[in-house]
C-alpha positions as semicolon CSV with decimal commas, in nm:
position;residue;x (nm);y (nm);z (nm)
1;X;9,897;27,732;11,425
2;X;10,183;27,925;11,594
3;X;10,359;28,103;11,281
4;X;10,807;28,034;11,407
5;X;10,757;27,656;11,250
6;X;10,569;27,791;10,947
7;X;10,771;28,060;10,862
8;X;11,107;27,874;10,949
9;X;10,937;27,609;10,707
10;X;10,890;27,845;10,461
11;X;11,195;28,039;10,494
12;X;11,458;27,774;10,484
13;X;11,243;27,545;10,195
14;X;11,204;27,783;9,982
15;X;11,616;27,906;9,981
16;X;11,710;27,560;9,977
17;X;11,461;27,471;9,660
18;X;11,599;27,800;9,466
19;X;11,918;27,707;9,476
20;X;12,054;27,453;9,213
21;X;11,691;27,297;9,204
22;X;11,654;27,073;8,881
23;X;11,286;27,094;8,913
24;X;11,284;27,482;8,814
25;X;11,387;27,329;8,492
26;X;11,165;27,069;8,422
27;X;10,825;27,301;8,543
28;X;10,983;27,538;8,270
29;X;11,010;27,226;8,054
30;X;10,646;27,153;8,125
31;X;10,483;27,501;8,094
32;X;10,656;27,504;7,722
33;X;10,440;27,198;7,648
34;X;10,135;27,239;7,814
35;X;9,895;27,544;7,969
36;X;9,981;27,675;8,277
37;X;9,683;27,555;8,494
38;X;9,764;27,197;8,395
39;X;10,097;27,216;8,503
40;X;10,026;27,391;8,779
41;X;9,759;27,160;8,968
42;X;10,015;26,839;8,837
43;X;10,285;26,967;9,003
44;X;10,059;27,145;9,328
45;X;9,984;26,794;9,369
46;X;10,314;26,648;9,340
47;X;10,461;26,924;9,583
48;X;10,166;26,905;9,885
49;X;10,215;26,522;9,911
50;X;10,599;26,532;9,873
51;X;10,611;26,736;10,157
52;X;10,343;26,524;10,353
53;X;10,563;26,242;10,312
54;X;10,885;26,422;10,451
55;X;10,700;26,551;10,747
56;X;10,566;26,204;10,815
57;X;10,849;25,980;10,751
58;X;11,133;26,220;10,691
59;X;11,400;26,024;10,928
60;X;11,348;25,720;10,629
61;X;11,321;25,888;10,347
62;X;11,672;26,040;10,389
63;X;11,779;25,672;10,455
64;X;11,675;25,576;10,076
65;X;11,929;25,409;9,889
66;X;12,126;25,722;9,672
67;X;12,105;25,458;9,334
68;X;11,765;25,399;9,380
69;X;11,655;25,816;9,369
70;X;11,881;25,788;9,154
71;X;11,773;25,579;8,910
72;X;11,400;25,669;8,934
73;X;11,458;26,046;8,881
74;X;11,657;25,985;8,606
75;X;11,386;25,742;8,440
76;X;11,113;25,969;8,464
77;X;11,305;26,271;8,347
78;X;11,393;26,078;8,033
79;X;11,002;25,975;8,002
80;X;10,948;26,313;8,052
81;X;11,153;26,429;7,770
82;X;10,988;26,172;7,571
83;X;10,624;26,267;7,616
84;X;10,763;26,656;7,492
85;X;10,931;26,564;7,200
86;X;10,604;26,457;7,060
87;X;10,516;26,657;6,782
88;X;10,162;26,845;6,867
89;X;10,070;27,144;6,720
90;X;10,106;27,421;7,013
91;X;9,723;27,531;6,997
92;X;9,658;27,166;7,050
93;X;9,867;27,118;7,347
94;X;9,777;27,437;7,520
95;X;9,404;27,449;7,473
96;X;9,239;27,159;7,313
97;X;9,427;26,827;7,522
98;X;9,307;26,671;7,784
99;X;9,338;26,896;8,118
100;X;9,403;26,526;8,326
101;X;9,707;26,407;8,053
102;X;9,868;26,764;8,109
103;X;9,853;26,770;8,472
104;X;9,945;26,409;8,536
105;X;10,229;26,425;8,320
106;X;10,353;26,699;8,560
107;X;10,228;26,573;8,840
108;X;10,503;26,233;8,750
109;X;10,752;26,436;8,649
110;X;10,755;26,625;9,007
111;X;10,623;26,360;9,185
112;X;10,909;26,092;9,113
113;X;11,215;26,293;9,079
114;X;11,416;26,412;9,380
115;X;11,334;26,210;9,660
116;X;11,522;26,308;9,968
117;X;11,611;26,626;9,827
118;X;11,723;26,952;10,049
119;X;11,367;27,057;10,071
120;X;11,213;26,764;10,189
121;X;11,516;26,687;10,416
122;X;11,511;27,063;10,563
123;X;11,100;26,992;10,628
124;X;11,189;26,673;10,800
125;X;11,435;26,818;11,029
126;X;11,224;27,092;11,089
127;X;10,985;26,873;11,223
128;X;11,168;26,731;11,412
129;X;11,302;27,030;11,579
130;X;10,920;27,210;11,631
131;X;10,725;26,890;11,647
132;X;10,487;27,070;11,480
133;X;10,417;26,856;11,134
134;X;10,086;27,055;11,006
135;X;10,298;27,411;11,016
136;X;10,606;27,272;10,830
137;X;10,392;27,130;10,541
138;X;10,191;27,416;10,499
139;X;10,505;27,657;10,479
140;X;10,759;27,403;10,271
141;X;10,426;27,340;10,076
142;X;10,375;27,703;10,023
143;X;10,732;27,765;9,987
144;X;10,733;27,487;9,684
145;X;10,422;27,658;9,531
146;X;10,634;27,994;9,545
147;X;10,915;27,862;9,379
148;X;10,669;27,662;9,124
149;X;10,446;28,032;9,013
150;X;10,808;28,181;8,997
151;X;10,907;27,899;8,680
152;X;10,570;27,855;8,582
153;X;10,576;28,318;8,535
154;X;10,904;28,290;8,354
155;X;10,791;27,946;8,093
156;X;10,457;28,184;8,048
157;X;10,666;28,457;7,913
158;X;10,895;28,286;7,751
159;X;10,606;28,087;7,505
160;X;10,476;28,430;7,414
161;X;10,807;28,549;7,246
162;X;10,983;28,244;7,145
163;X;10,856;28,001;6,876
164;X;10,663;27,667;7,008
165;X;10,951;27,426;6,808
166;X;11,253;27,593;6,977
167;X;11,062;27,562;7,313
168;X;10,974;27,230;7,261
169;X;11,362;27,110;7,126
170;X;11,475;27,347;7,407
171;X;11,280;27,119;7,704
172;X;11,305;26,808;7,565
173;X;11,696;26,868;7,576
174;X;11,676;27,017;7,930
175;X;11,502;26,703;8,092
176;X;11,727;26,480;7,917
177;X;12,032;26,662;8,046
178;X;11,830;26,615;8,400
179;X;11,767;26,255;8,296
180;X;12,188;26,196;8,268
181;X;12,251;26,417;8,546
182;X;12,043;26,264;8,790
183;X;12,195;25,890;8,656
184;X;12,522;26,016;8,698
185;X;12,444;26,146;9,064
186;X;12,592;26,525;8,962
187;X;12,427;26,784;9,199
């Protein structure tokens, strides 16, 4: 694999995704509900075939209809919010729940939000400019798993000092303000 396209990949991803990127918020969200490695192979998931799909069919996907992204990010934020606010007693929701309901919750909430976003546009066009699909998804993949460890380090640290209710009233309020943001098409 010649390393320009992978590291351009990974480079210009992982900037892009940093900056102003509601899904920083809702892995935070996620980690305050449910153990790291659950949330981590969800969203891992979500991210490696996200990117497949932009370095496959990347010229489309930017052609999707804005309402439509629109519309289904802000539906599964709001489902996202809903599945949070449920009240489970933090022990039970970090060790004793299912490993597949924690993990495919995040896996939806990454998976259908954000479609066409400036990561997945940025790995289409890089594509198209190296012709070199395998390298671009393994950086922008790589670059989104970055960016992911980075949230997932900071929601870690943050359940250790503040108490499981606030973190749980705190992300239930930040993926509804994602739900009405994405609705309302504010970037």
């Amino acid at each position: 694999m010649h390393s320009t396209p992978f590291l351009a990949a990974f480079a210009a991803v992982f900037l892009a995704e940093m900056i102003g990127d509601r899904s920083l918020f809702a892995i935070s969200s996620l980690a305050a509900r449910f153990s790291v490695p659950r949330v981590a192979a969800g969203i891992g998931v979500a991210f490696a075939m996200k990117m497949a799909v932009a370095v496959l069919i990347g010229r489309k996907l930017a052609e999707l209809s804005p309402s439509l992204i629109a519309a289904v990010s802000a539906t599964t934020f709001f489902a996202t919010a809903a599945v949070l606010s449920t009240r489970v007693r933090h022990e039970e929701a970090i060790a004793e729940g299912p490993f597949a309901r924690g993990a495919s919750i995040s896996f939806a909430a990454i998976f259908f939000t954000e479609w066409a976003d400036i990561g997945q546009v940025t790995a289409a066009m890089l594509v198209a400019r190296f012709g070199a699909p395998f390298a671009v998804w393994s950086g922008a993949t790589l670059a989104l798993f970055t960016k992911a460890a980075i949230a997932l380090s900071v929601a870690a640290g943050l359940r250790s000092k503040i108490r499981h209710d606030w973190l749980r009233y705190g992300a239930c309020a930040t993926c509804t303000l994602l739900g009405i943001l994405a609705a309302l098409r504010v970037d």
